[in-house]
C-alpha positions in Angstrom: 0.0 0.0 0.0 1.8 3.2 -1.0 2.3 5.4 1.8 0.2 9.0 2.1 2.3 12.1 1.9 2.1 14.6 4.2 3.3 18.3 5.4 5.1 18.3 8.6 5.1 21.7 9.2 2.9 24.2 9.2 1.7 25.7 6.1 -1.9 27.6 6.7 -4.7 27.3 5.3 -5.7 26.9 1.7 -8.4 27.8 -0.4 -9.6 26.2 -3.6 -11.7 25.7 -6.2 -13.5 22.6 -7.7 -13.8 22.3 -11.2 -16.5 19.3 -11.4 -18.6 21.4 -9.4 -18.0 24.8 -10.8 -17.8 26.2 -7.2 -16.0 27.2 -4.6 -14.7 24.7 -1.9 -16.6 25.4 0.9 -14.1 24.9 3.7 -10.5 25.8 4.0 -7.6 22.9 3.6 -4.7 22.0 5.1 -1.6 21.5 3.1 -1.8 17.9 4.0 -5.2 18.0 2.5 -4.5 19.6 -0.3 -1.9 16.9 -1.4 -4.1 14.3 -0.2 -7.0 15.7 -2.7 -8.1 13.0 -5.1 -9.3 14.7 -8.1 -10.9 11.2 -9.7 -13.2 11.6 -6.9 -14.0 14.9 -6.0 -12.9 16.4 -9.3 -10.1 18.6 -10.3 -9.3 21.8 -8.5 -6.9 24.6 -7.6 -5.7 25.6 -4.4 -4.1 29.2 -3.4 -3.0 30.0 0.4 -5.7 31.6 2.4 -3.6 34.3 4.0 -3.4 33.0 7.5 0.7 31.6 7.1 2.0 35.2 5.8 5.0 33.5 4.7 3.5 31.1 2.8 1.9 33.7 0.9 4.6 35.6 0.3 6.1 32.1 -0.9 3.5 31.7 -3.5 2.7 35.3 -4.7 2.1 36.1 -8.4 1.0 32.3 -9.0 -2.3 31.7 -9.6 -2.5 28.3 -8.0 -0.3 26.1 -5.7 0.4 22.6 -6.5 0.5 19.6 -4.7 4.1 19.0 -5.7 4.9 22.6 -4.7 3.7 21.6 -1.6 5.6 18.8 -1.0 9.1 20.2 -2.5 8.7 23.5 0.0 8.1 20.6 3.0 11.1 18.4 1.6 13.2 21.8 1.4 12.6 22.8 5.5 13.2 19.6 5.9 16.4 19.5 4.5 17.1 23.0 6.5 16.0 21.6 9.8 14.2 24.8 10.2 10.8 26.7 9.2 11.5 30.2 11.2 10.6 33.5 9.2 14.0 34.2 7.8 14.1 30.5 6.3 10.7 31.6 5.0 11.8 34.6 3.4 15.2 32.9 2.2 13.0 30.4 0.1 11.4 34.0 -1.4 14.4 35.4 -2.1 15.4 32.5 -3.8 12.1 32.0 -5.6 11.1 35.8 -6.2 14.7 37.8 -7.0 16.5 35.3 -7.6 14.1 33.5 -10.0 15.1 30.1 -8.6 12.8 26.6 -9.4 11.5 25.7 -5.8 11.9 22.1 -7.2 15.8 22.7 -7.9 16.6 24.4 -4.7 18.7 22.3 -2.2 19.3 23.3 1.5 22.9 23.7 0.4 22.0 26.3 -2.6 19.9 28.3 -0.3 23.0 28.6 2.5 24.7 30.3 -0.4 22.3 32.4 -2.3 20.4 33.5 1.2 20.2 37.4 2.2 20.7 38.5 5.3 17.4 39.2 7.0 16.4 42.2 9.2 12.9 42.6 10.6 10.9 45.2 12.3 8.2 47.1 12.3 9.2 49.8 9.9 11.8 49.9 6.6 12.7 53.4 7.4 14.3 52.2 10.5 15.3 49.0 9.3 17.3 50.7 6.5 19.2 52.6 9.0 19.9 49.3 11.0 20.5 47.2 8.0 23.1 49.8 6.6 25.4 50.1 9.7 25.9 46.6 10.1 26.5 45.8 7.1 28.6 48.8 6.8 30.5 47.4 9.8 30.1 44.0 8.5 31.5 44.7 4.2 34.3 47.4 5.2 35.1 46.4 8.6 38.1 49.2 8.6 36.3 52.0 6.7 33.5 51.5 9.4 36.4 52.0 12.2 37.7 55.2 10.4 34.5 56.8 10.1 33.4 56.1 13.9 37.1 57.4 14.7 36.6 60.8 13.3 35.3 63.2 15.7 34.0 65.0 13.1 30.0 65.9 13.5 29.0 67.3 10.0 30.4 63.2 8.7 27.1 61.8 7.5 26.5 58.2 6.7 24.3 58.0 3.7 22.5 54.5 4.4 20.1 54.7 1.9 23.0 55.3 -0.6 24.9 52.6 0.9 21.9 50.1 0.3 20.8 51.3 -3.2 24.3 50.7 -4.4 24.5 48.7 -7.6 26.6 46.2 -5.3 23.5 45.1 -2.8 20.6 43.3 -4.0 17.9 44.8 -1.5 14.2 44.1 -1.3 11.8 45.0 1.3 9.2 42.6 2.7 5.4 43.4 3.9 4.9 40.5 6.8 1.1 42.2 8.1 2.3 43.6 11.5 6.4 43.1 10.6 9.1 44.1 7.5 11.4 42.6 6.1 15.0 44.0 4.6 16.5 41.1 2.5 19.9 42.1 1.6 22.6 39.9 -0.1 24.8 41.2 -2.6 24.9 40.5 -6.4 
């Protein structure tokens, strides 16, 4: 008997719509329900998150429809990474959305690589300003200490220069109540 697949983490809520029926699915799905749908016997359908798992959203943006097999290669993937926090989350977007990755292809090892640093708060103006100095500090480690040696006052640190520079690939990140500053550079 071939074994069921299912999600081991938590993925929200989906919606979806059945094609036999020309309707609506009345209730909302798991992800484990989604994969488990059998189309020969409730008909074919579509599923697209319900909004509940921001992050899974985000994941899935600008697609019409999720797949099962979607579904089951984002599971596989956390899997792999041991992990299902926000800024694994938001790596997989990066990956997926900027980078123009195929979640199928990505491996936890090519997502190490290719991931952004993450920064979260509750506004991008002042996550800018964090994200800049420490990556400031972080890039040009003695530049950084030469600046914060001169005495000068009138010495201004442009951060929003610093992060628009052709070298950084920056994107900023709606979560609902939270932002996101994904940084990496090209």
């Amino acid at each position: 008997m071939k074994e069921t697949p299912t999600i081991a983490h938590d993925f929200g809520h989906f919606e979806g719509y059945n094609f036999r029926h020309q309707t609506a699915i009345e209730r909302l799905l798991t992800a484990t329900e989604v994969i488990q749908w059998d189309q020969d016997r409730y008909g074919e359908a579509e599923f697209w998150p319900a909004g509940d798992k921001r992050e899974i959203t985000l994941i899935f943006s600008g697609r019409n429809s999720v797949s099962a097999s979607e579904l089951l290669d984002l599971s596989a993937l956390l899997e792999e990474l041991g992990d299902d926090t926000t800024e694994t989350y938001l790596s997989v977007y990066f990956a997926l959305m900027v980078l123009e990755e195929s979640l199928g292809e990505l491996t936890a090892e090519s997502l190490r690589d290719k991931a952004p640093r993450c920064f979260l708060g509750s506004n991008f103006t002042d996550l800018r300003r964090e994200a800049a100095y420490e990556l400031f500090e972080l890039y040009y480690p003695e530049l950084y200490m030469a600046w914060e040696a001169i005495p000068c006052d009138g010495l201004i640190f442009d951060t929003d220069r610093f992060l628009d520079s052709p070298s950084l690939n920056v994107s900023e990140v709606d979560l609902g109540g939270q932002v996101a500053l994904l940084v990496a550079p090209w």
